[in-house]
N, C-alpha and C positions, 0 to 999 in steps of 0.2 A: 669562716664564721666570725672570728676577732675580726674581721675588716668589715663588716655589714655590721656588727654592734657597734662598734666605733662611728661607724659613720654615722646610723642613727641616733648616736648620740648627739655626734654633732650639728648635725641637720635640727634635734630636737632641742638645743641648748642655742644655738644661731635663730632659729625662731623663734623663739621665745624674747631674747635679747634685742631681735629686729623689731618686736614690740614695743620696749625700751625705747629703742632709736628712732623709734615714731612719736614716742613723746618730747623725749630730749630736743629731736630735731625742733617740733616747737619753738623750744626756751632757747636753743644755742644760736640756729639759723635764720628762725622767724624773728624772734624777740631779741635777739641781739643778748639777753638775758640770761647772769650765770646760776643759775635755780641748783643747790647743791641740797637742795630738802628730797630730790630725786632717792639719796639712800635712806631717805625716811619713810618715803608713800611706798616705795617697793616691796618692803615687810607688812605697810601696813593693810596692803590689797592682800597678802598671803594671810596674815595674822585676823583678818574680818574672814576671807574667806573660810578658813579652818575652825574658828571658832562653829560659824555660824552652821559649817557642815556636821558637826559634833552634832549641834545642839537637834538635829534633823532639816534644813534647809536644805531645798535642792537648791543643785549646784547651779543650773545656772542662774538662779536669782541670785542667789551667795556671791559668784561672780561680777552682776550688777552689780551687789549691792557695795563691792569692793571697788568698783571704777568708783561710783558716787564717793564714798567714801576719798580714795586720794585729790579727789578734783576740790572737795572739804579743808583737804590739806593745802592742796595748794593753792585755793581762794586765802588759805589764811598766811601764806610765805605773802599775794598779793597785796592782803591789807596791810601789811605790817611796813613791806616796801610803801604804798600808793598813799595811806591815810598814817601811815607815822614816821613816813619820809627815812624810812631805816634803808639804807645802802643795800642793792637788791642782793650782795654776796651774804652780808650779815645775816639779812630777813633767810636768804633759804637756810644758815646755819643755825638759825634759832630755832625753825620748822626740825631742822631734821634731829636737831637734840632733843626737843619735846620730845619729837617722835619716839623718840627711846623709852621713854619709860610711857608715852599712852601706850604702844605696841605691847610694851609686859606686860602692863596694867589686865588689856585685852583681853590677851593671853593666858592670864594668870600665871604665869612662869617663862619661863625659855623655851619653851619646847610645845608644841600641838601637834599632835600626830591623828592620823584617819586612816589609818591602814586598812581598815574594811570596808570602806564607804565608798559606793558609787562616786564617780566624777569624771568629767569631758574622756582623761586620759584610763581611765579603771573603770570597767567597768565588764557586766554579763559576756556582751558580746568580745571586746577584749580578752577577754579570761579562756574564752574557746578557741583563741588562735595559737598557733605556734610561736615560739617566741620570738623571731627573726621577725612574723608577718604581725607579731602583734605592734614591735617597736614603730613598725612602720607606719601601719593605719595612726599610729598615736601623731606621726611625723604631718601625715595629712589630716589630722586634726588641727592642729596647731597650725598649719599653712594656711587651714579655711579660715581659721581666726585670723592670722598675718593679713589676708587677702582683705579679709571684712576691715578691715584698721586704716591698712592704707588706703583699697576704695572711697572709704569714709572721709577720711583724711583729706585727701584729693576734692572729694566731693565739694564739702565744706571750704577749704582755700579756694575756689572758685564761685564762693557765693560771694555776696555783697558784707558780709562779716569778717569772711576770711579774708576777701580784698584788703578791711579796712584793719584786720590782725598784722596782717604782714606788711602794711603801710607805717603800722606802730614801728615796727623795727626799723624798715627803710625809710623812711620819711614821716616822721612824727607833724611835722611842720602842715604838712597835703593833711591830716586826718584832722588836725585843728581848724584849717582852713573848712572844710568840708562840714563844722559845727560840730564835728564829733569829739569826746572826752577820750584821750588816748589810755588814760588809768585805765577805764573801764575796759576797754579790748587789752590792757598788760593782766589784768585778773582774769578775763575769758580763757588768753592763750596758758597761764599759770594754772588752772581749773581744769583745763580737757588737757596738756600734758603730764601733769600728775594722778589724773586719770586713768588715764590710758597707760602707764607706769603702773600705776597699780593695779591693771586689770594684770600686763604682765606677770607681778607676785603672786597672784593669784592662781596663774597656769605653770608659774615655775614648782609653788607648793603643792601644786597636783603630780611635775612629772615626780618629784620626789616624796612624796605621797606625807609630807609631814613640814609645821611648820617652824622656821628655827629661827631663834634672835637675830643670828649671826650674820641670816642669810640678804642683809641690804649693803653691806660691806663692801666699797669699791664699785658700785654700781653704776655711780656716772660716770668715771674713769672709762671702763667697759662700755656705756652705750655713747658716751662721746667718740671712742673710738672709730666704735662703728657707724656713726655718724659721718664722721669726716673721711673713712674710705669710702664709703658710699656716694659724695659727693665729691671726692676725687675723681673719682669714676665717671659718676653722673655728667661730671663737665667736660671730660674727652670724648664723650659716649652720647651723641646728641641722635636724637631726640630724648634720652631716659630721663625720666623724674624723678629728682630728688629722693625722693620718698623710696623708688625704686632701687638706685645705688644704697640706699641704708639697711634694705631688704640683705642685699647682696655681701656687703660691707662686713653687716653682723657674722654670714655666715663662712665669707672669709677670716674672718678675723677669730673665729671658732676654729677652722680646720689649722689655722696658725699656731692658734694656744696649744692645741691636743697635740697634733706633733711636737709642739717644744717639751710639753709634759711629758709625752712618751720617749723623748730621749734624756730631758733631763731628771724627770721624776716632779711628783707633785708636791713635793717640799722646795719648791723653786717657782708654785706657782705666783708670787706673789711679786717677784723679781721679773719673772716673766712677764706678765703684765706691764712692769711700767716701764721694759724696756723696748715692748711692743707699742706702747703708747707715744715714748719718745719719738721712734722712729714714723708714727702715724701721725705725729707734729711735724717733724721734719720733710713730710709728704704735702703736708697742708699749706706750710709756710713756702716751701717752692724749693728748699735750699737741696733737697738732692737732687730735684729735677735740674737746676740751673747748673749744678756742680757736673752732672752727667752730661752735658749739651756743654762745657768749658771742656771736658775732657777729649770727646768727640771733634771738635773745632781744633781742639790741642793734637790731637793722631793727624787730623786731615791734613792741619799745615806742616806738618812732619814729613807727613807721605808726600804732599806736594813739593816740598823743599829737597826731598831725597831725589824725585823724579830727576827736578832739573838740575 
């Protein structure tokens, strides 16, 4: 029974964050772009959502209205970069200090809680399951969301916008050529990754049924992560798309954390993390792949040299 809660925990916290890593991807892989307003829009899709479920809003417009919302935000990391020429790491660190105090502002305090209120993850039909079978359905909720995201995703990079989104990142030079204003596509792909980030917030405040200051903390760290093992993956792993490896990525990168919490305890979750991180740099950058392929080359000619 601990091992089927556990898992769906982490099945339900790797979905959730593979949301994340569908917006990040956006800013880190498309846009070339370091958007650290990411731990700003994350509370702020949870902090819209929670109010607006208090105030009686169903949930899923609440939800809408929390994606519009961080795309708000992150149109205004874009103008800050595009029209006041602020250095794009600055512009997202200004986005996401605001953020602090509009989220309280929101808020009215630290703290929104819905404990009674219908939502995607709570609700009638939920409430009549058992608890094992209810964790679960919540798991396939959250996956039909994941699916809607990345389809979308996918969709979209393949139209003539998305073309020319991801031309901004790899070749800025072709989208000018082509008469097009590259600004204008760096605030599109900055608007639907914070977006979609905050739609995130919004379903993390649902699985934990309340919303908290605290809770945007480290957040790009975490979906850069799972970012980059997803396209670790995604490039030994051919035909998978991108989008696909970050899916996967999140939710290794989830069963990774929880065993190391469960042996270290979660007052080391924080160490855990960036020593996970490091290691998911040094996956990125090549150097343990190359150091493993010297070592290997290093046995062979050993073995060869003992033969004769």
């Amino acid at each position: 029974m601990f091992f089927l809660n556990q898992m769906s925990t982490i099945l339900q916290l790797g979905f959730i964050y593979a949301i994340v890593g569908l917006g990040v991807f956006i800013t880190y892989k498309i846009l070339d772009f370091p958007d650290l307003s990411v731990d700003g829009t994350f509370p702020l899709g949870g902090v819209v959502f929670s109010v607006l479920l208090v105030a009686g809003c169903p949930w899923p417009v609440a939800m809408l209205v929390s994606f519009f919302a961080g795309a708000a935000a992150g149109l205004a990391t874009g103008l800050l970069h595009v029209k006041l020429r602020i250095n794009g790491l600055l512009a997202g660190i200004i986005t996401m200090t605001a953020l602090v105090s509009v989220n309280y502002l929101i808020a009215g305090g630290p703290q929104v809680s819905f404990a009674q209120s219908d939502t995607l993850l709570s609700n009638g039909f939920l409430d009549g399951l058992p608890r094992v079978a209810a964790n679960y359905m919540q798991v396939f909720f959250i996956l039909l969301l994941v699916v809607l995201c990345k389809v979308l995703l996918d969709l979209f990079l393949k139209t003539k916008a998305g073309f020319l989104l991801r031309a901004t990142g790899d070749n800025p030079q072709l989208v000018t050529q082509m008469g097009k204003n590259t600004d204008t596509y760096k605030m599109i792909g900055l608007s639907l990754a914070n977006g979609i980030v905050a739609l995130a917030g919004s379903l993390y405040c649902q699985y934990s049924a309340s919303y908290n200051a605290n809770m945007g903390t480290g957040t790009v760290v975490i979906a850069l992560a799972c970012v980059i093992i997803g396209c670790v993956i995604a490039k030994h792993i051919r035909p998978m798309a991108n989008t696909t490896g970050v899916v996967i990525g999140a939710l290794i990168y989830y069963a990774i954390l929880s065993v190391a919490m469960l042996l270290l305890g979660s007052d080391y979750t924080r160490l855990i993390v960036a020593v996970l991180f490091v290691v998911v740099l040094l996956f990125d950058t090549g150097l343990i792949g190359r150091t493993v392929k010297k070592l290997f080359r290093r046995r062979k000619k050993e073995g060869g040299d003992a033969r004769t």
